[in-house]
C-alpha positions as a printed NumPy array, in Angstrom:
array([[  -0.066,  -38.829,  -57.183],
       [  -0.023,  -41.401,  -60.163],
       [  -2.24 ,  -39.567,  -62.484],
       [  -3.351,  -40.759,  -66.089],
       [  -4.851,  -38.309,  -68.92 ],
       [  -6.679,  -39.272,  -71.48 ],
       [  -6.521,  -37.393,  -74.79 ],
       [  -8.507,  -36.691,  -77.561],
       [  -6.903,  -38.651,  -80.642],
       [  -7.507,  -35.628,  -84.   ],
       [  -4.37 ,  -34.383,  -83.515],
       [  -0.937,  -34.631,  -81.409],
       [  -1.073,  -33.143,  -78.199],
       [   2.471,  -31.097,  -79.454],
       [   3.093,  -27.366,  -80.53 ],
       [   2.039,  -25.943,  -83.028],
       [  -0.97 ,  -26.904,  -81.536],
       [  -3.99 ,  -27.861,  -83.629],
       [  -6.666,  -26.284,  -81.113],
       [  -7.267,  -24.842,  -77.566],
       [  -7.898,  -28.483,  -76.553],
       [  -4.273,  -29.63 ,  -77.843],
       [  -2.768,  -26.648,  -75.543],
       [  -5.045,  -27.297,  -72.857],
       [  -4.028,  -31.114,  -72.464],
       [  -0.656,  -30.522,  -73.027],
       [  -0.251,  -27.64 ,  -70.345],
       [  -2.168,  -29.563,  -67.988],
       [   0.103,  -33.073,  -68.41 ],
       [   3.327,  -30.609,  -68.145],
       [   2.382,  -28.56 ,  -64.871],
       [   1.347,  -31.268,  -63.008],
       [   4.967,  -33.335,  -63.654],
       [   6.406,  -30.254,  -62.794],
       [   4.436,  -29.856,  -59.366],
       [   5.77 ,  -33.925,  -58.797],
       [   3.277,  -36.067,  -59.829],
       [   3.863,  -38.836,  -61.959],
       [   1.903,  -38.364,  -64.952],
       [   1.188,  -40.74 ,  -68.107],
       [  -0.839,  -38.99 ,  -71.028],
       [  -2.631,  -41.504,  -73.06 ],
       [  -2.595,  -39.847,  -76.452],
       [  -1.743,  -40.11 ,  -80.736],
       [   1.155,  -41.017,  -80.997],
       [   3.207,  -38.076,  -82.344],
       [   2.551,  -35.958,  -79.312],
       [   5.331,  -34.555,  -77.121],
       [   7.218,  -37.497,  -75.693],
       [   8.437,  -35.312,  -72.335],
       [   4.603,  -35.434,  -71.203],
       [   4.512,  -39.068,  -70.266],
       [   3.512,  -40.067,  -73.425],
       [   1.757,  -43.813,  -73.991],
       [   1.06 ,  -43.576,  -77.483],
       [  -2.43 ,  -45.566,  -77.861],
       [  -3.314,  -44.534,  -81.411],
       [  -2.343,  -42.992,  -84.816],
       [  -3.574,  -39.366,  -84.935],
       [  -7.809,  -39.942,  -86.533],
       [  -7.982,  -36.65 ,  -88.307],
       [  -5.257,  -37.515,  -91.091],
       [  -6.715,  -40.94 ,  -92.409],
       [  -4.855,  -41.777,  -95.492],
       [  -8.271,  -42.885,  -97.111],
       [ -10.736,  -41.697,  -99.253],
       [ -13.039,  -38.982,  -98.264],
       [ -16.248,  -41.716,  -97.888],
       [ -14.092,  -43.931,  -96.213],
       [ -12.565,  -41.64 ,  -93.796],
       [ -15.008,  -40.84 ,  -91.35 ],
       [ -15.646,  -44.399,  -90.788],
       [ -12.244,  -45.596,  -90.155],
       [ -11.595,  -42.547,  -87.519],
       [ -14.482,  -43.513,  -86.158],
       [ -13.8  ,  -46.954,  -85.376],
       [  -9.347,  -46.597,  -84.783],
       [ -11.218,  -44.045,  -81.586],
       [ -13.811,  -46.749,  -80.422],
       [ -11.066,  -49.517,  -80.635],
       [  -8.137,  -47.137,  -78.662],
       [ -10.537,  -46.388,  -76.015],
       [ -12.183,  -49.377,  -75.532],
       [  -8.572,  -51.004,  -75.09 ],
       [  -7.626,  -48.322,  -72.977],
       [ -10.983,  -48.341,  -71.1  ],
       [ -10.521,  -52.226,  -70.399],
       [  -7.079,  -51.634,  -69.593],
       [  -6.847,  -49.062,  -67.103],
       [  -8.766,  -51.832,  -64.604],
       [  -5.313,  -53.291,  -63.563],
       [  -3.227,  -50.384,  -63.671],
       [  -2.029,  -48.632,  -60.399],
       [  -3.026,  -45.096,  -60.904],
       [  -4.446,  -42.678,  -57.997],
       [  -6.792,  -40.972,  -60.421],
       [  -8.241,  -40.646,  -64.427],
       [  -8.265,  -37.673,  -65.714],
       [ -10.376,  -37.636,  -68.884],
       [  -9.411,  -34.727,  -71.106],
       [ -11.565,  -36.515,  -74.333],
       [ -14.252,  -35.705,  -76.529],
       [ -15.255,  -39.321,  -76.51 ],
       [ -18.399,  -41.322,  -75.163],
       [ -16.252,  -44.181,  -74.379],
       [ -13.892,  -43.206,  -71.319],
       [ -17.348,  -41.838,  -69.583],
       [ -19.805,  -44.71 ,  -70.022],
       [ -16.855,  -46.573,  -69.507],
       [ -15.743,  -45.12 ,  -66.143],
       [ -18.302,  -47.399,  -63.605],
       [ -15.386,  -50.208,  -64.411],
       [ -12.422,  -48.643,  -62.916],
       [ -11.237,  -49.23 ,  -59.863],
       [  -9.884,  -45.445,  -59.051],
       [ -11.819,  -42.741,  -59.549],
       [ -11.762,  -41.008,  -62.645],
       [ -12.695,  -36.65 ,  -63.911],
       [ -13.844,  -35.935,  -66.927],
       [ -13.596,  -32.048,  -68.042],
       [ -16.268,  -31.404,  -69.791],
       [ -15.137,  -28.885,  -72.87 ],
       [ -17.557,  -28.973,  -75.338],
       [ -21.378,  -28.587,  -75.259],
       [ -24.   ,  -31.519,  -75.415],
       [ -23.47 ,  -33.369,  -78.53 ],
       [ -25.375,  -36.645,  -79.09 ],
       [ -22.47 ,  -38.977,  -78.554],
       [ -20.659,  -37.496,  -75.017],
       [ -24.507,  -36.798,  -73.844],
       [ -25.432,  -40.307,  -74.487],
       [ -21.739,  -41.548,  -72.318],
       [ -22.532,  -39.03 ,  -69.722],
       [ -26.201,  -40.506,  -69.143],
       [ -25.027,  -44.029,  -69.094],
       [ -21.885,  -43.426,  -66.154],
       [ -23.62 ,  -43.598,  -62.916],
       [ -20.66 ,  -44.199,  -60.96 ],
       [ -20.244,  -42.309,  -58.021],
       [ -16.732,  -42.614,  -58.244],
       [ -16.993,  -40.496,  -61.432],
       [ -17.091,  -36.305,  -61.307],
       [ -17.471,  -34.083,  -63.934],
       [ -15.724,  -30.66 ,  -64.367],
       [ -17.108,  -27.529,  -66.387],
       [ -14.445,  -25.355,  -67.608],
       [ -17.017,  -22.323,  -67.333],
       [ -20.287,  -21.131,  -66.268],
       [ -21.515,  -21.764,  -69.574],
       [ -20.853,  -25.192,  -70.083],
       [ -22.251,  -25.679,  -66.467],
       [ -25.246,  -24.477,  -67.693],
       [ -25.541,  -26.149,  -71.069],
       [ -25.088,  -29.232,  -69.353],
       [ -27.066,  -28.893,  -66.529],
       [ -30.314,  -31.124,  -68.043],
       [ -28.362,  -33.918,  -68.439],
       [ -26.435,  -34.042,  -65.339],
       [ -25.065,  -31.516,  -63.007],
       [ -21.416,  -30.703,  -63.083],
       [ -19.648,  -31.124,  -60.13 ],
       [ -17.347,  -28.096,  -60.099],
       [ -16.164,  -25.357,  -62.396],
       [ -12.35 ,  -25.056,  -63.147],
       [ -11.641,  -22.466,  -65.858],
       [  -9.1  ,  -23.082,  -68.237],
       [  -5.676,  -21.151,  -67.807],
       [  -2.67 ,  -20.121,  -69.79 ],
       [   0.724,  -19.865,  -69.107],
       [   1.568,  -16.498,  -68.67 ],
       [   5.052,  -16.902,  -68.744],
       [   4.634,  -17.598,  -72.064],
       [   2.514,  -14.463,  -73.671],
       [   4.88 ,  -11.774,  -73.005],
       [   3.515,   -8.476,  -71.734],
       [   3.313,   -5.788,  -74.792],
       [   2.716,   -2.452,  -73.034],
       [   2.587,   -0.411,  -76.685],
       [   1.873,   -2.463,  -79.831],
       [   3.575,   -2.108,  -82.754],
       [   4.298,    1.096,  -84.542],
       [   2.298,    0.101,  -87.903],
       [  -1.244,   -0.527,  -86.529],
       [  -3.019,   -3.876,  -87.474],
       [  -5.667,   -6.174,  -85.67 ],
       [  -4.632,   -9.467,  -85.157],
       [  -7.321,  -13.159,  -85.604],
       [  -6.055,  -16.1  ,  -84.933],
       [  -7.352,  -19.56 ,  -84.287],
       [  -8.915,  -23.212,  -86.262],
       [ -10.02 ,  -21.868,  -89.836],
       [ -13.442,  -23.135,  -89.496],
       [ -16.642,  -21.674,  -90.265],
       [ -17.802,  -21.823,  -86.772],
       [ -15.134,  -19.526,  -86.083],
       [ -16.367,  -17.185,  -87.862],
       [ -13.271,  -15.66 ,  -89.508],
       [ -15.018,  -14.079,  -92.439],
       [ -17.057,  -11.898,  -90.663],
       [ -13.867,  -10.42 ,  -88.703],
       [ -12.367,   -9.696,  -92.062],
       [ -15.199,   -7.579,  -93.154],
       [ -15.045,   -6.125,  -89.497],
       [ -11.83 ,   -4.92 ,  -89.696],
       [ -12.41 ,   -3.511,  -92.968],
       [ -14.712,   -1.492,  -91.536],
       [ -12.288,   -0.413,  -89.078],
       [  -9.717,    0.736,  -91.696],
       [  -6.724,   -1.167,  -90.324],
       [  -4.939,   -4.17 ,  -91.753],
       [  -6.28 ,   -7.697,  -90.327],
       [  -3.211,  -10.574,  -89.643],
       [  -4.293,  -13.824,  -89.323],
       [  -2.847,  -16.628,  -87.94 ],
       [  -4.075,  -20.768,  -87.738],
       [  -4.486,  -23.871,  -89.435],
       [  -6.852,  -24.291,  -92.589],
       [  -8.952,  -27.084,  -91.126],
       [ -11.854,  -27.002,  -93.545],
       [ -10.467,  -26.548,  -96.919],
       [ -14.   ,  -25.579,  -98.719],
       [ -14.508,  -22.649,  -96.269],
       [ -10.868,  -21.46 ,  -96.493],
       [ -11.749,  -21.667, -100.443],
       [ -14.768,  -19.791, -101.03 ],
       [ -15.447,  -17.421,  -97.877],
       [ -11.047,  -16.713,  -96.652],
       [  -9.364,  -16.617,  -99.823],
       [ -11.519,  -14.132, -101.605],
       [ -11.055,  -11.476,  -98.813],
       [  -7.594,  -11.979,  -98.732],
       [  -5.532,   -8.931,  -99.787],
       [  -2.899,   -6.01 ,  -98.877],
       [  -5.15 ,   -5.22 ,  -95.681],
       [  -5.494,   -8.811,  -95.033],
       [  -3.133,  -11.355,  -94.329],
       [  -2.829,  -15.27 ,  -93.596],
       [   0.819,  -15.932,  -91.573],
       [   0.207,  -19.536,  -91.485],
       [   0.158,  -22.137,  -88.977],
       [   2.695,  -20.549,  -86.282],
       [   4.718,  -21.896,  -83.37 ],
       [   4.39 ,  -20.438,  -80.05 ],
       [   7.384,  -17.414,  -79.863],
       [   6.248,  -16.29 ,  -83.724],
       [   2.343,  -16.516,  -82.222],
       [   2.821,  -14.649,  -78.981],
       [   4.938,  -11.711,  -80.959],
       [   2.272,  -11.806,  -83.486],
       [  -0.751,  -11.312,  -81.071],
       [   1.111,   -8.846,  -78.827],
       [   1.616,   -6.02 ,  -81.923],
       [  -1.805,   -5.832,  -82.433],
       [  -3.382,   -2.972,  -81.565],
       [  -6.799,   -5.372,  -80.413],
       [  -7.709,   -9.221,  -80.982],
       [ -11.037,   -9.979,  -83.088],
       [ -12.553,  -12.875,  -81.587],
       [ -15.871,  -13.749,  -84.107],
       [ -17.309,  -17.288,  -82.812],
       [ -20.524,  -18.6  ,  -84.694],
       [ -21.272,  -21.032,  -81.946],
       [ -21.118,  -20.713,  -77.813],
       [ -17.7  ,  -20.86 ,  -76.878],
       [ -16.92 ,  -23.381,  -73.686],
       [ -14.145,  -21.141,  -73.176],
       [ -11.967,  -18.987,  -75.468],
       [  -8.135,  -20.137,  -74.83 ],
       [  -7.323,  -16.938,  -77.495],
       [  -9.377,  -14.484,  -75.496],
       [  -7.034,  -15.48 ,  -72.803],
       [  -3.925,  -15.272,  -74.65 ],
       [  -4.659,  -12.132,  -76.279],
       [  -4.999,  -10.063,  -72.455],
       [  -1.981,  -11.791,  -71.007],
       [  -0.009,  -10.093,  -73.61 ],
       [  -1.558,   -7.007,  -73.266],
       [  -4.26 ,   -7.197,  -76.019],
       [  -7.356,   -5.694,  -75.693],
       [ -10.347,   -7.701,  -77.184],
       [ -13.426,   -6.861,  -79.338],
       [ -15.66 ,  -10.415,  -79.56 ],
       [ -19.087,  -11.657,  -79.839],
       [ -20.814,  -11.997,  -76.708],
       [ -21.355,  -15.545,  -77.44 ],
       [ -20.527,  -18.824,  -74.698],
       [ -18.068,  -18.303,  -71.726],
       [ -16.865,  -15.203,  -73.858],
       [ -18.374,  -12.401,  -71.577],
       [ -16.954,  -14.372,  -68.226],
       [ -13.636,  -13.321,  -69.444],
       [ -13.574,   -9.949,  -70.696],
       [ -14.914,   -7.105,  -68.074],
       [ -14.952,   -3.383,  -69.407],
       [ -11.237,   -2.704,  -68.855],
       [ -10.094,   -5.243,  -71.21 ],
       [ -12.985,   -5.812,  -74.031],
       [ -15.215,   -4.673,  -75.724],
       [ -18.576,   -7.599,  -76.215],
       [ -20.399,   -6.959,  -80.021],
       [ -23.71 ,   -8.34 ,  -81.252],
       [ -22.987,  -12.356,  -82.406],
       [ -22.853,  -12.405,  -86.139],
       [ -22.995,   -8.394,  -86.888],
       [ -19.337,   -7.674,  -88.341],
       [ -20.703,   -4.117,  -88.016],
       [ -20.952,   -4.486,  -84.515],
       [ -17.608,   -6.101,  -84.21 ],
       [ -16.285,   -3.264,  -85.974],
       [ -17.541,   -0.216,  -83.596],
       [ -15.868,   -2.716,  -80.639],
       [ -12.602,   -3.182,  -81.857],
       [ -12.619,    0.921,  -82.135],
       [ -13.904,    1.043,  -79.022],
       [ -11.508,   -1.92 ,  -77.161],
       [  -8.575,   -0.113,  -78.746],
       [  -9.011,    2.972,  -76.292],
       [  -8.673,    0.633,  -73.192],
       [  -5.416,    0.358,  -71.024],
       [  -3.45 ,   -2.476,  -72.21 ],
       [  -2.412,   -2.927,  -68.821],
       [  -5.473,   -3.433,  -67.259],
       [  -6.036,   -6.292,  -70.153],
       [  -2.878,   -8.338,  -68.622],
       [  -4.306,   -7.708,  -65.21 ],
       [  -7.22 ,   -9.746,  -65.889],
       [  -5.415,  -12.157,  -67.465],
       [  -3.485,  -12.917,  -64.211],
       [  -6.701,  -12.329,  -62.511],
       [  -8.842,  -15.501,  -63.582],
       [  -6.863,  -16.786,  -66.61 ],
       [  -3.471,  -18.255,  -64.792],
       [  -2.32 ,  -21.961,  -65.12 ],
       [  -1.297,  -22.34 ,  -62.219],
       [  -5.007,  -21.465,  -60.129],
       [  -6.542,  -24.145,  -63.396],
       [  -3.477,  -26.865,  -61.55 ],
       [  -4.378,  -25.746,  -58.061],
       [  -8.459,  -26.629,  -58.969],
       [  -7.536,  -29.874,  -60.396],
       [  -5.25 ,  -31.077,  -57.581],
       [  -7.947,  -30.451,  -55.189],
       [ -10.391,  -32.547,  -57.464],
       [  -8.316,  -35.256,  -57.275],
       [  -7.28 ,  -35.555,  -54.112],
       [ -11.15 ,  -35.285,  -52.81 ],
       [ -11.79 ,  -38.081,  -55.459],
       [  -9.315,  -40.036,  -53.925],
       [ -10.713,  -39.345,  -50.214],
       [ -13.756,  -40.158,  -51.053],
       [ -13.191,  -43.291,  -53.288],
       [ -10.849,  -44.371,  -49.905],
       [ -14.01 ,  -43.951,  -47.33 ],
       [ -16.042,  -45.964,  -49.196],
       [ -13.791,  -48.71 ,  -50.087],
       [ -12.717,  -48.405,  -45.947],
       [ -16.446,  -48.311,  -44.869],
       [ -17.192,  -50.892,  -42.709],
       [ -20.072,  -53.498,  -43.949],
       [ -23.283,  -54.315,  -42.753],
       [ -22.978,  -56.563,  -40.168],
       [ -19.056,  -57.183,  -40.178],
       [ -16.891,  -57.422,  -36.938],
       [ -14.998,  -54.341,  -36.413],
       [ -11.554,  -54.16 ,  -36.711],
       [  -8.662,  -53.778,  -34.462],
       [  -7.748,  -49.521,  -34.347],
       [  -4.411,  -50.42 ,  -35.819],
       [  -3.015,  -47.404,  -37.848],
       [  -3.615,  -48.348,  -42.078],
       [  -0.313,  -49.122,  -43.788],
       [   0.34 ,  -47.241,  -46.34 ],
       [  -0.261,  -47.827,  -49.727],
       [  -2.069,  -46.031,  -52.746],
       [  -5.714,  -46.288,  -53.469],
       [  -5.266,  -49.27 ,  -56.138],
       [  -3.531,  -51.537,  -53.401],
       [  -6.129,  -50.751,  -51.626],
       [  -8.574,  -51.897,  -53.486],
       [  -6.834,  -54.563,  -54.587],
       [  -6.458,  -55.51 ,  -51.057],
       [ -10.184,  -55.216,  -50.067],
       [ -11.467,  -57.122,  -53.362],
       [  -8.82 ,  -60.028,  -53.319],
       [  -8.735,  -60.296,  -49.415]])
């Protein structure tokens, strides 16, 4: 299949990634070019180049502007990209649209195209996607949950056609059957407050072991006044890692604090964490508890760092091979790919019978057998004559 992905534009879908949504995108343009498909990814354009890459836009989160200005101009370099791409997309010859954005465009947008198009849906309702998702009526158009959760959050606006969770690439987390002989905890993900990082610090406090922490400082007034005073001997900020220095990181801890402030469409950490072998201690917050069962976490009262504490004692007694069992249980790439190819290819089966349908009224045709072409010529063929 010819298959086009549409990025968010923050950040560069490239390692060190800025976010679960970075990884996600990037692991789902790589898989499917390596199952065949030829895939173009529609991102900023410093993202990997071996994904396909059609560079569309300057990455919007690092505006060389003023702080007033700022907002604005990412605001309006997004509507522009999108809108191009939007307008663009209705002479290109792709099978299928995969929308991986964050943006109201591409969805209220997607009644225009002439293939069908998926949008995964990884966020909860926020004013501007809501408002894109009410306005695309297309039938042509599905939307895909990447858990339970998010089905359900969205499920007053419209329903959500199927739920694909997100997967990892276990290849890449190495299995860590004892962690490392000086006990810590590991943290690691987008220094924001909704992450709740401050409250695992005093956790692990509580806990008596030494918390490492590893991610990018995204919001420099809550890395200022709530991270940096708690920062210490028994608590320690590695930086902004790539991959190998990540996965070696998370897989000497002796448990992963996961501390979210808001409801988690996912948890891309959680993941990573079990597939090396990690157990987990985290808020029972979002798509959290659909990951974790009682061999491999431990869920804590959202927002009690004293709760979090008495879970990462108690996740630290569980197997650490039972952890990487549930990993390949529900959180493998490759069952995420499988999902998605058979999304597209009933998109495209669909979008075919109706195009094929016979009208109202007309004579029908000869039984010849259909040439073969892809879905765009197709269309092109039925619309043009």
């Amino acid at each position: 299949m010819r298959i086009g992905i549409i990025s968010h534009l923050k950040h560069p879908i490239a390692e060190p990634f800025a976010g679960g949504l970075e990884m996600h995108t990037f692991l789902l343009a790589k898989m499917l070019r390596l199952r065949g498909h030829d895939v173009i990814l529609f991102a900023t354009a410093k993202s990997d180049p071996d994904l396909g890459l059609e560079a569309i836009c300057s990455e919007t989160a690092i505006a060389r502007v003023g702080v007033a200005e700022a907002g604005d101009v990412a605001f309006f370099r997004e509507h522009h990209a999108y809108l191009t791409l939007m307008n663009g997309l209705r002479t290109r010859n792709f099978d299928v649209i995969h929308n991986n954005s964050l943006h109201y465009l591409p969805v209220s947008m997607a009644d225009g195209l002439p293939m069908p198009m998926i949008t995964t849906l990884h966020t909860p309702p926020f004013c501007w996607l809501e408002s894109g998702v009410r306005l695309s009526d297309s039938p042509n158009h599905s939307l895909v949950g990447v858990s339970q959760s998010i089905q359900l959050q969205w499920a007053h606006i419209r329903g959500v056609d199927a739920v694909i969770p997100n997967g990892i690439d276990l290849n890449n987390f190495a299995f860590r059957l004892h962690a490392d002989a000086d006990p810590y905890l590991v943290w690691y993900g987008r220094i924001v407050p909704e992450k709740g990082l401050h409250l695992a610090m005093d956790a692990a406090r509580q806990v008596g072991l030494p918390l490492r922490i590893a991610g990018p400082a995204h919001d420099e007034a809550y890395f200022r006044d709530e991270i940096q005073p708690r920062l210490g001997a028994d608590a320690r900020h590695e930086g902004h890692l790539a991959h190998a220095e990540l996965a070696n990181l998370i897989g000497g801890a002796r448990a992963f604090l996961c501390s979210p402030m808001w409801d988690e469409p996912y948890g891309l950490v959680v993941a990573e964490a079990l597939a090396c072998g990690v157990p987990v201690a985290a808020f029972a917050r979002g798509a959290i508890p659909e990951i974790i069962d009682a061999g491999s976490g431990v869920l804590a009262t959202p927002g009690d760092a004293g709760s979090l504490a008495l879970a990462t004692l108690a996740a630290m007694r569980l197997d650490r091979r039972a952890c990487r069992a549930r990993a390949f249980a529900i959180c493998d790439a490759e069952k995420m790919i499988d999902g998605y190819e058979g999304m597209y290819a009933h998109m495209i089966e669909r979008m075919q019978a109706q195009v094929l349908a016979p009208r109202a009224g007309a004579i029908a045709p000869r039984a010849e057998p259909y040439p073969h072409h892809t879905l765009q010529t197709t269309i092109r063929a039925m619309v043009h004559g």
